[in-house]
KEKE-258248 format. One record per residue (C-alpha): x, y, z. Coordinates in Angstrom, 1 decimal, always signed. Each point is the difference from the previous one (the first is absolute). Layout:
# residues N
+--------+--------+--------+
|      x |      y |      z |
+--------+--------+--------+
|      X |      Y |      Z |
...
+--------+--------+--------+
***
This chain:
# residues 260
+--------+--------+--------+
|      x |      y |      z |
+--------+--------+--------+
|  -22.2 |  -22.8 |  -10.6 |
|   +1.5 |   -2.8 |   -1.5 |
|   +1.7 |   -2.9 |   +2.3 |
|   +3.3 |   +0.6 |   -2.5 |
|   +0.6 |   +3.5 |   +0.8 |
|   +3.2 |   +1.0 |   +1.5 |
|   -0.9 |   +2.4 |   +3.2 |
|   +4.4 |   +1.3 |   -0.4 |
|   -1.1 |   +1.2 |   -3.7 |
|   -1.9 |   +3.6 |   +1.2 |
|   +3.0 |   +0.6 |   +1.9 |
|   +2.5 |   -1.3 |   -2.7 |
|   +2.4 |   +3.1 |   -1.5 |
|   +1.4 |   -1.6 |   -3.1 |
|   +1.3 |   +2.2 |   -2.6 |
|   +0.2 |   +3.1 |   +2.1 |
|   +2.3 |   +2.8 |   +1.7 |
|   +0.4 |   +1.2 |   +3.1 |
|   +2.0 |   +3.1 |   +1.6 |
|   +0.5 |   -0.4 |   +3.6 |
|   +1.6 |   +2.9 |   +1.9 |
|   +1.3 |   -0.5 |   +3.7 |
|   +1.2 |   -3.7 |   -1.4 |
|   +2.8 |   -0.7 |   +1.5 |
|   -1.1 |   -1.4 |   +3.6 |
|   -3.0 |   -0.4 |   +2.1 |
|   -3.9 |   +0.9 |   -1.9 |
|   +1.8 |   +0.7 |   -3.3 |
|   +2.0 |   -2.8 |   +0.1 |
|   -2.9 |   -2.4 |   +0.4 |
|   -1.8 |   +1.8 |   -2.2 |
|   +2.2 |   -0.4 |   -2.7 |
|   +0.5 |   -3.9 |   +0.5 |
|   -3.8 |   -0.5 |   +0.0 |
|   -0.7 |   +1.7 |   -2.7 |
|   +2.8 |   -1.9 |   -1.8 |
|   -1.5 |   -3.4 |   +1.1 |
|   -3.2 |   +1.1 |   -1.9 |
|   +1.7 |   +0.3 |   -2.9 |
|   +0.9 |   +3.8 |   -0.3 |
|   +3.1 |   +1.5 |   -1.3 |
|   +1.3 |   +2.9 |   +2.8 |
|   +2.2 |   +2.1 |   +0.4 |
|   +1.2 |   +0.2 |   +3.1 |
|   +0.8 |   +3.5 |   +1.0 |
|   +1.7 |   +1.8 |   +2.9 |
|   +2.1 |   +2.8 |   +1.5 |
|   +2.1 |   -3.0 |   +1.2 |
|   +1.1 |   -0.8 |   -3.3 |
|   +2.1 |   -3.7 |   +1.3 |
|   -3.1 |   -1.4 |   +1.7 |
|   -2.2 |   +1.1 |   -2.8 |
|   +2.7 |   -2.0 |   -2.1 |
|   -0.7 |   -2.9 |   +2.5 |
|   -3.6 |   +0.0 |   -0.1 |
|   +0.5 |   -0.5 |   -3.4 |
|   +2.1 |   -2.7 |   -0.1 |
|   -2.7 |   -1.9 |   +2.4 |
|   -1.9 |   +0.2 |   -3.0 |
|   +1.9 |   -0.9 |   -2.6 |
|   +0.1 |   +0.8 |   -4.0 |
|   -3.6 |   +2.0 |   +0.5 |
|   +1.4 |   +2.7 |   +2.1 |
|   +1.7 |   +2.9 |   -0.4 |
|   +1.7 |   +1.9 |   +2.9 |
|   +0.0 |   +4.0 |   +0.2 |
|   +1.6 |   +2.7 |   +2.3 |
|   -2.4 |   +2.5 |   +0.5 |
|   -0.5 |   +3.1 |   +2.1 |
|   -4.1 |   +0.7 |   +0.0 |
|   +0.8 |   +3.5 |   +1.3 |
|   +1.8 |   +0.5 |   -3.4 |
|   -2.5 |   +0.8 |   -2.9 |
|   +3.1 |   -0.9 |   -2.4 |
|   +0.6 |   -3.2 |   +2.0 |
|   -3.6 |   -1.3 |   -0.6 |
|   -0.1 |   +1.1 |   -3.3 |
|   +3.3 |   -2.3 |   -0.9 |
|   -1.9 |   -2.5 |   +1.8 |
|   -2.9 |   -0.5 |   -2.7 |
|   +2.4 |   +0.2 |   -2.5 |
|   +2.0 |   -2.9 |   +1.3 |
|   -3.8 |   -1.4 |   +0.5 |
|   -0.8 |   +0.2 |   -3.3 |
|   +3.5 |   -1.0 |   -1.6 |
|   -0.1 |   -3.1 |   +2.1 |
|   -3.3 |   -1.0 |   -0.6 |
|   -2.0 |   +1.9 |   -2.7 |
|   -2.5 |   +1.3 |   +2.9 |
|   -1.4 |   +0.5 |   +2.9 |
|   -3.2 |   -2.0 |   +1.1 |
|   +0.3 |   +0.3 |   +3.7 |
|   +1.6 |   +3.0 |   +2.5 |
|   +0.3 |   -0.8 |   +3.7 |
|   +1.4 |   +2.7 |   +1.9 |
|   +1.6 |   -1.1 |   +3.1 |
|   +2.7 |   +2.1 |   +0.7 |
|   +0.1 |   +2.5 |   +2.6 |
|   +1.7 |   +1.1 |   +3.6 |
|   -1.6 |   +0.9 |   +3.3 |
|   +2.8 |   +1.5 |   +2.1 |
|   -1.6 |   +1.0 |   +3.5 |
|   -0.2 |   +3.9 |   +1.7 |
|   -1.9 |   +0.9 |   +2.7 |
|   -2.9 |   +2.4 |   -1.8 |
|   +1.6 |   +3.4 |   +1.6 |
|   +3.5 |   -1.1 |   -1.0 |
|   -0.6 |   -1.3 |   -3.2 |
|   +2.5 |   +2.6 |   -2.3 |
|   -1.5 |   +1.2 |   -3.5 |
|   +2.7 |   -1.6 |   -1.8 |
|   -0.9 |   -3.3 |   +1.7 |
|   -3.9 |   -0.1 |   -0.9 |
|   +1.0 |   +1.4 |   -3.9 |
|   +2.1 |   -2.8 |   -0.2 |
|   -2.7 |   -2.8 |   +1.6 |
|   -2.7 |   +1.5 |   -2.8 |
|   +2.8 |   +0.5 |   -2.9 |
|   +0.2 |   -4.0 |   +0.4 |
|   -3.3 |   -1.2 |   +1.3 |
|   -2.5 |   +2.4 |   -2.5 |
|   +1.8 |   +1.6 |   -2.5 |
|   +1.9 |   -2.9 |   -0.6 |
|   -3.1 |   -2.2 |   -0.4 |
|   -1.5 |   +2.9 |   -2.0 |
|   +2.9 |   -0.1 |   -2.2 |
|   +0.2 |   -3.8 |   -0.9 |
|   -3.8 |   +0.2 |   +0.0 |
|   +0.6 |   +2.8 |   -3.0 |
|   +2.7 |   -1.6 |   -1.8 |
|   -1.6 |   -3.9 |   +0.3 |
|   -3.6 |   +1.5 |   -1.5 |
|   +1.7 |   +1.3 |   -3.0 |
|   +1.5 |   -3.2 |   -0.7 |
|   -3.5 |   -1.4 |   +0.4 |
|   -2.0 |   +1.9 |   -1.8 |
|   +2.6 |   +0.1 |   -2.7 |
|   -0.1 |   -3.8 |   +0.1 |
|   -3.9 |   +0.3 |   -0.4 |
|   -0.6 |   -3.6 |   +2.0 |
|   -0.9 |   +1.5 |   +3.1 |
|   +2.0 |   -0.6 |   +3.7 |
|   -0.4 |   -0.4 |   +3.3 |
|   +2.3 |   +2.5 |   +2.9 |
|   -0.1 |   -1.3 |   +3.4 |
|   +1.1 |   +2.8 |   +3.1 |
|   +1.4 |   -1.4 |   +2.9 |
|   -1.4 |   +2.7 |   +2.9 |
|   -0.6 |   -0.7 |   +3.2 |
|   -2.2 |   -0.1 |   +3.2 |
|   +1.4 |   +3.2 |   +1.1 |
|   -1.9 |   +1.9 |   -2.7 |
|   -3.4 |   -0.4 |   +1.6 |
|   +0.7 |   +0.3 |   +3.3 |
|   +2.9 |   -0.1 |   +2.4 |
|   +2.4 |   -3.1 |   +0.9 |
|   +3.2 |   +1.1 |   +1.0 |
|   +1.1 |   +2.6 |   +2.1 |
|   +2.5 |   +2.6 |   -2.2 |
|   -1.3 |   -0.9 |   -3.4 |
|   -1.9 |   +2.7 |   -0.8 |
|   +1.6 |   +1.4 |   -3.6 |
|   -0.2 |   -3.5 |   -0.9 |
|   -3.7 |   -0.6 |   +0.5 |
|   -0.2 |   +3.5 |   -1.5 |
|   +1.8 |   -1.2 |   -3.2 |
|   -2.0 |   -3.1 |   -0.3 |
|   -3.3 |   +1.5 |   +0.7 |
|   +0.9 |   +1.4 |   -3.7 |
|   +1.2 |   -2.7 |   -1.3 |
|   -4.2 |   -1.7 |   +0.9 |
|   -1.1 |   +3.5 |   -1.6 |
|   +2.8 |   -0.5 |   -3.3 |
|   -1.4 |   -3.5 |   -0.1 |
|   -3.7 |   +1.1 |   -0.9 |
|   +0.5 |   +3.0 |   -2.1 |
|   +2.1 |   -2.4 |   -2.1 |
|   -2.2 |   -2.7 |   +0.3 |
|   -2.8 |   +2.0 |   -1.4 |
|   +1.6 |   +1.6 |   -2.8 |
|   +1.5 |   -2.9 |   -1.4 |
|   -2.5 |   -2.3 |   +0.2 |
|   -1.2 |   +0.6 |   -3.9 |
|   +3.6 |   -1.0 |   -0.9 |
|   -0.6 |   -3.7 |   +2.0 |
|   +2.4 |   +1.4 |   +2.7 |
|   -0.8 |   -1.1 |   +3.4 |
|   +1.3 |   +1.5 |   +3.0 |
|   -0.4 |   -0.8 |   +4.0 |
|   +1.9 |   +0.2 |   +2.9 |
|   +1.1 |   -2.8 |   +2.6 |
|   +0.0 |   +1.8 |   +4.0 |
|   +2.7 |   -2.4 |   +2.1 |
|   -0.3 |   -0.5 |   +3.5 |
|   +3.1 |   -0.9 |   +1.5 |
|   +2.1 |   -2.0 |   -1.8 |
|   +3.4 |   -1.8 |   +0.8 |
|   +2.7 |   +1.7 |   -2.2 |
|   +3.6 |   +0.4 |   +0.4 |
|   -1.0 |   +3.6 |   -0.7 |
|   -2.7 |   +0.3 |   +3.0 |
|   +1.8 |   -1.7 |   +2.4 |
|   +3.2 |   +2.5 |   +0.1 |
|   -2.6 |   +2.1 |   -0.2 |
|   -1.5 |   -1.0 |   +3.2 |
|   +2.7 |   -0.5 |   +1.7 |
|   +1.3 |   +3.7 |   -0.3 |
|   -3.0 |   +0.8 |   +1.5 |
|   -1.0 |   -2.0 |   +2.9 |
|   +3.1 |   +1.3 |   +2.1 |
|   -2.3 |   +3.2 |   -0.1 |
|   -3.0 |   -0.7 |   +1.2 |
|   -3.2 |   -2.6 |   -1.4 |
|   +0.3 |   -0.5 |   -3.4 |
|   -3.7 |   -1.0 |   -0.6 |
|   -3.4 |   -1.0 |   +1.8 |
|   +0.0 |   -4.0 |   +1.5 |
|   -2.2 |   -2.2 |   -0.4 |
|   -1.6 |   +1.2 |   -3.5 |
|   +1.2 |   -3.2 |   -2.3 |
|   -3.6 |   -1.8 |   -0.1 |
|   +1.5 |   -3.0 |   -2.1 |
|   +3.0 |   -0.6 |   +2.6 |
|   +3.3 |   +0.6 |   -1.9 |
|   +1.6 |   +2.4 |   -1.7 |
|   -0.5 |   +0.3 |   -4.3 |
|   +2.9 |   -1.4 |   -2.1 |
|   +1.2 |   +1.3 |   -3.4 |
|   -1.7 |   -2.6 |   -1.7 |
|   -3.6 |   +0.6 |   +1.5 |
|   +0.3 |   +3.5 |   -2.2 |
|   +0.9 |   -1.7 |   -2.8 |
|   -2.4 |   -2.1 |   -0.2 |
|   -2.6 |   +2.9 |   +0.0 |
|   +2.3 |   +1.7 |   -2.8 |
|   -0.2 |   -3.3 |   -2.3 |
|   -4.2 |   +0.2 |   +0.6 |
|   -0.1 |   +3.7 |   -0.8 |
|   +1.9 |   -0.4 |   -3.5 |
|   -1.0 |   -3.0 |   -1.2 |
|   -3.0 |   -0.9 |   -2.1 |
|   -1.8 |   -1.0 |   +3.1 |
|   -0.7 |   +3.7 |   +1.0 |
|   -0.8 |   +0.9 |   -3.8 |
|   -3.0 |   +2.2 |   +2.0 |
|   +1.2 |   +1.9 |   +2.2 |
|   +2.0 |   +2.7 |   +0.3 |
|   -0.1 |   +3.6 |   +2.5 |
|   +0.8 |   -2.5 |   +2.4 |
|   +1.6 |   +0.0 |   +3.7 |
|   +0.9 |   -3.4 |   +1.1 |
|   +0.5 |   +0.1 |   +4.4 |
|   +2.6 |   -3.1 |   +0.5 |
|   +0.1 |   +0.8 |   +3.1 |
|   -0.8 |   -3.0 |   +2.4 |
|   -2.5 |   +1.3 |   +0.8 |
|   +0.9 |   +3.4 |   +1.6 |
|   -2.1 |   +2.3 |   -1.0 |
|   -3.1 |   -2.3 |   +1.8 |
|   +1.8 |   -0.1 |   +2.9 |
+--------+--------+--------+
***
């Protein structure tokens, strides 16, 4: 390797475009900056359509902000067509977006787990659908980064079980797509949080706790609780050049949880 070469380039995203759903706070929103910092174009999408706006105004003249519902197949298709107005294309997916209200298992209500999965995995299937299209019809390849979660491989918190559910498919979506998109240069891999400090966890968390133990103690090997930008991070490796080989992946950024 030569003494001259910049170690930033692999992870540089010049001259692409990114869709971010869930953008308006917490993972998405950091998400969405960092890509931006590498260079991407985004679009900066969420149900909360005035804090997607303010994501994008963080950014500047490369973003876009969109309102969009992922449990609306016509939402996510307007979406890529703002996507591709804005920008010409889509390089990069990350889908963040998604909502983890909590039910005790035997008083979780069918309307309340159709709703979690409606969001979490049919959502995610949808802007997986509609971002592939604009990608193959681009013909320069992509890379679609999942945000899961611990709780699809085994249990974390108490009264989340249609959500672990949901993003058990979303690891499963990950690989089908993964593998039959990868002749079209179309990478796809999941990142599994641990526990990480968001406006949307803690309210969250603090509807619970007045109920009973929200999780186990003592399971944080690495001593603190993950932030919004620990996640991104992993998202700018996984679509950038620097993980050109891989793909069918699922990414733990845990802190070390699931060793624990």
């Amino acid at each position: 390797m030569s003494s001259s070469t910049n170690i930033q380039t692999p992870f540089r995203l010049d001259g692409k475009s990114a869709v971010v759903t869930g953008a308006a706070s917490g993972i998405g929103r950091s998400v969405a900056l960092t890509l931006a910092k590498a260079g991407a174009r985004v679009v900066a999408a969420d149900v909360n359509g005035p804090g997607a706006q303010a994501t994008a105004q963080l950014i500047g003249t490369n973003a876009v902000a969109a309102t969009c519902d992922i449990s609306s197949e016509a939402s996510i298709i307007a979406l890529f067509e703002t996507a591709k107005k804005a920008f010409g294309s889509v390089d990069i997916l990350v889908n963040v977006a998604g909502i983890y209200p909590k039910t005790t298992f035997l008083e979780t209500p069918v309307d309340k787990w159709d709703k979690v999965h409606a969001v979490n995995l049919r959502g995610t299937f949808l802007c997986m659908r509609e971002g592939i299209k604009c990608m193959k019809a681009a013909g320069q390849g992509g890379a679609i980064v999942n945000i899961s979660s611990v709780a699809s491989m085994q249990p974390v918190i108490f009264d989340n079980g249609d959500y672990g559910a949901s993003k058990a498919g979303v690891n499963n979506l990950t690989k089908v797509a993964a593998l039959e998109f990868a002749a079209d240069r179309i990478r796809v891999n999941a990142i599994l949080p641990g526990g990480v400090a968001t406006e949307g966890a803690a309210q969250s968390t603090s509807a619970k706790q007045a109920h009973g133990p929200i999780t186990q103690p003592g399971r944080m090997p690495l001593g603190r609780i993950g932030q919004p930008e620990d996640i991104a991070h992993a998202v700018l490796f996984f679509v950038s050049p620097a993980a050109d080989y891989i793909t069918g992946q699922l990414l733990a950024v845990d802190g070390g949880f699931q060793v624990s």
